[in-house]
C-alpha positions, -999 to +999 in steps of 0.1 A: +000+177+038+005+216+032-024+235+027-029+270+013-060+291+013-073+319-008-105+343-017-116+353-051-148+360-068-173+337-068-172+319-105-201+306-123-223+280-108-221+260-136-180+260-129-187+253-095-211+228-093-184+198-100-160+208-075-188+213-051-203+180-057-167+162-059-160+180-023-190+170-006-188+135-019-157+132-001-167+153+031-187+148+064-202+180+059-239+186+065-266+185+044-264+227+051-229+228+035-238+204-001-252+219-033-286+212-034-286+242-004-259+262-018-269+267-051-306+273-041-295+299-019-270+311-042-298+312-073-326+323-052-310+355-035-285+363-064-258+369-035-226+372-046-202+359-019-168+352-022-155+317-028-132+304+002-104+275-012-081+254+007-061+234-016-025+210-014+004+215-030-014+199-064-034+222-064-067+198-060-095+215-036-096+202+001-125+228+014-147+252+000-166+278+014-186+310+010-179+344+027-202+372+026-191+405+033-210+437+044-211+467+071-231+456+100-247+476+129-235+475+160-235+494+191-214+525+181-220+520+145-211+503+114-187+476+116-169+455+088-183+421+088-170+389+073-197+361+071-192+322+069-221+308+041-238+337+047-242+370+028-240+396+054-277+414+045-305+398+072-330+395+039-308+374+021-295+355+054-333+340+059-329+307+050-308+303+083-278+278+080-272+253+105-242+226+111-225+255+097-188+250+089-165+243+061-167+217+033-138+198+033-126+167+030-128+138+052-100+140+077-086+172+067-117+195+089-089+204+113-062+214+088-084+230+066-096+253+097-063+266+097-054+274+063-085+298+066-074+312+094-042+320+082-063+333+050-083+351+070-055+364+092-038+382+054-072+398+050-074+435+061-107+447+049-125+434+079-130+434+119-155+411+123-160+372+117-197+358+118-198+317+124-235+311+127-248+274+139-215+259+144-216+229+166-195+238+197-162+228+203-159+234+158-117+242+149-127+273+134-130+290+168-094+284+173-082+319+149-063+338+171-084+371+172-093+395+204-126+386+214-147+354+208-186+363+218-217+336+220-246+354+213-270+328+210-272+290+220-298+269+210-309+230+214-315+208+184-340+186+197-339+147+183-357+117+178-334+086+185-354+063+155-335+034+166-347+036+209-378+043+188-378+005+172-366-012+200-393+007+224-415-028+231-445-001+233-432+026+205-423+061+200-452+075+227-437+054+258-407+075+252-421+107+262-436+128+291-471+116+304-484+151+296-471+151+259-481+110+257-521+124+269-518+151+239-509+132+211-533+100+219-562+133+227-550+144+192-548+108+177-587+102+192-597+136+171-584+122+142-594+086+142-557+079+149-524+087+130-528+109+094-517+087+062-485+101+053-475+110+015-443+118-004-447+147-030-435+128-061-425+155-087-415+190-086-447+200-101-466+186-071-438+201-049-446+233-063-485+228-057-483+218-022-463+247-011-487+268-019-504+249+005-483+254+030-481+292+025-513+294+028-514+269+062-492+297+072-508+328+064-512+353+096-500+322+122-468+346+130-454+383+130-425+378+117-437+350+089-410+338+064-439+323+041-450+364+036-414+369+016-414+359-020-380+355-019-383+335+007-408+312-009-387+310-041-358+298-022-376+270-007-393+259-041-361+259-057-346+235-025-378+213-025-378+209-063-339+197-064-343+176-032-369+158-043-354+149-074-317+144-055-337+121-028-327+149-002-358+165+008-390+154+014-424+173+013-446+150+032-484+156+036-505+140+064-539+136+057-573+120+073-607+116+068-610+154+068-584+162+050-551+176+056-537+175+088-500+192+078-471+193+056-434+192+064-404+202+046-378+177+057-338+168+047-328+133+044-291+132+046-263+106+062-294+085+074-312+114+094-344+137+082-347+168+098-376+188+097-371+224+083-404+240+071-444+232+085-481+238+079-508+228+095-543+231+101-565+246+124-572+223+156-605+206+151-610+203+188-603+225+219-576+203+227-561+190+194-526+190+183-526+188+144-483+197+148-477+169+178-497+146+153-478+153+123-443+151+137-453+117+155-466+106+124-428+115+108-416+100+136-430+067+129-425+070+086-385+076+096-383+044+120-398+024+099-375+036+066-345+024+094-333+057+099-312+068+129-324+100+138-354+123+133-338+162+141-368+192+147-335+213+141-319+243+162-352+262+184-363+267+219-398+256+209-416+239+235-429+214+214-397+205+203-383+197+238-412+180+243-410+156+218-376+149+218-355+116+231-321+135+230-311+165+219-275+186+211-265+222+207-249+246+181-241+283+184-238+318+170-203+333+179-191+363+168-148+370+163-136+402+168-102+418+161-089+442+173-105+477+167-111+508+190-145+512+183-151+471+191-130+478+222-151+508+231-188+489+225-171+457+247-163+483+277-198+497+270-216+466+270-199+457+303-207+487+321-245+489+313-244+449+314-254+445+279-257+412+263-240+405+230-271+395+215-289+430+222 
């Protein structure tokens, strides 16, 4: 099968969102790569990327993808940037993609990787290719360029639901003595595990993320939930999920009231947990997060799911609560350029990560 590839301006989303849908019908692709992300993104941040498309000599679309394009900083200044489902400006880049990639269709991941390449390769407005949270090993680092960096790796930690069914004394016997003794502390507080509920409509999707905002308010320094385009985003994913069946917006709740809320994806028999909000510990030594995410845990085993994901993060409470666990990775492709080859030199002789 030949394949060709082109760029052109991104059309309307009401053009796109059939061949979207018919693509990722047919694909592998993450949930991070289907529509209900895409568009939200796409409607919430009112980027304009442009539309990547591999297609056979028919004509009929084999991969779709977005590329962003912008001037990025770098060590000795401004550099021209190309960006895989991204935008290119940090603000608009929030929602951070993972399982990042192309969407193509089943069987054709590898082929399809190298149309873009050879698209990419006719392309002369650019120096720089950004592929953030691509699993390792992904076909598209194959494009012959000068210089592949890594400037960040970072575990997914997992839940394997199915060791958790067959565990003859469940999830807890699974994990570290020390993280066993903080969840049954935390279970004691709160006269065991929280009832867990599904928000059913948009309308009470909408309602319990204000919740969560406010769950969040001053916990972090740099605090996503503070950005109203931030918040829009994630109302606009929530509210299609829930009505696609691909997110859920659970809350876990006791005899005192909430416990949490999580913003999770269910997709290709997985949930993985992308947003949280909890409440303040009742106890010196409660865990109202290690609660929650146990109580997932046990929801998603029994719903005969395979895997619960906490997503990419060096979290310690991640790790801890994990039965396995994989990788992906930000890598950066250069060509060639003087100023790139004078920042590499640079970096080398002060010993300067990539990341910095």
């Amino acid at each position: 099968m030949a394949l060709s590839a082109h760029f052109s301006p991104l059309p309307d989303l009401a053009a796109l969102a059939p061949r979207w849908q018919a693509l990722e019908a047919a694909s592998d692709a993450s949930f991070f790569l289907g529509w209900t992300w895409t568009s939200s993104w796409l409607e919430s941040y009112g980027v304009r990327p442009d539309l990547l498309c591999v297609t056979d000599e028919g004509g009929r679309d084999i991969a779709l993808a977005l590329t962003g394009h912008a001037l990025q900083p770098r060590l000795l200044g401004r550099c021209a940037t190309l960006s895989l489902n991204q935008s290119g400006d940090p603000a608009a880049d929030r929602p951070y993609v993972e399982y990042n990639g192309l969407l193509a269709r089943r069987g054709a991941e590898t082929q399809s990787a190298q149309a873009f390449h050879a698209a990419l390769q006719r392309r002369t407005d650019w120096r720089a290719l950004r592929l953030s949270g691509i699993a390792p090993g992904s076909p598209l680092l194959s494009l012959p360029i000068r210089r592949a960096t890594r400037v960040d790796s970072s575990p997914v930690y997992q839940i394997d639901l199915a060791a958790v069914r067959a565990a003859n004394s469940g999830y807890l016997s699974l994990l570290s003595a020390n993280t066993r003794s903080q969840i049954r502390r935390a279970m004691k507080d709160h006269g065991g595990l929280p009832t867990v509920t599904a928000a059913a409509t948009p309308d009470e999707a909408a309602a319990w993320l204000d919740d969560m905002r406010a769950l969040n308010e001053g916990r972090h320094a740099d605090n996503a939930w503070a950005d109203p385009a931030f918040r829009r985003f994630l109302l606009t994913l929530t509210q299609k999920g829930i009505l696609t069946g691909e997110v859920e917006l659970l809350r876990f709740t006791d005899e005192g009231g909430t416990v949490g809320l999580l913003v999770n994806f269910i997709h290709r028999g997985q949930a993985m947990n992308y947003q949280s909000g909890f409440a303040a510990p009742r106890t010196a030594k409660d865990k109202p997060g290690l609660l929650c995410h146990t109580a997932a845990v046990a929801h998603y085993a029994g719903k005969g799911l395979n895997l619960y994901s906490l997503l990419a993060g060096k979290d310690r409470y991640k790790q801890s609560l994990a039965t396995c666990e994989e990788a992906l990775e930000w890598v950066i492709l250069e060509r060639f350029s003087p100023a790139l080859e004078a920042e590499a030199l640079l970096r080398r002789l002060l010993k300067r990560p990539a990341s910095a």
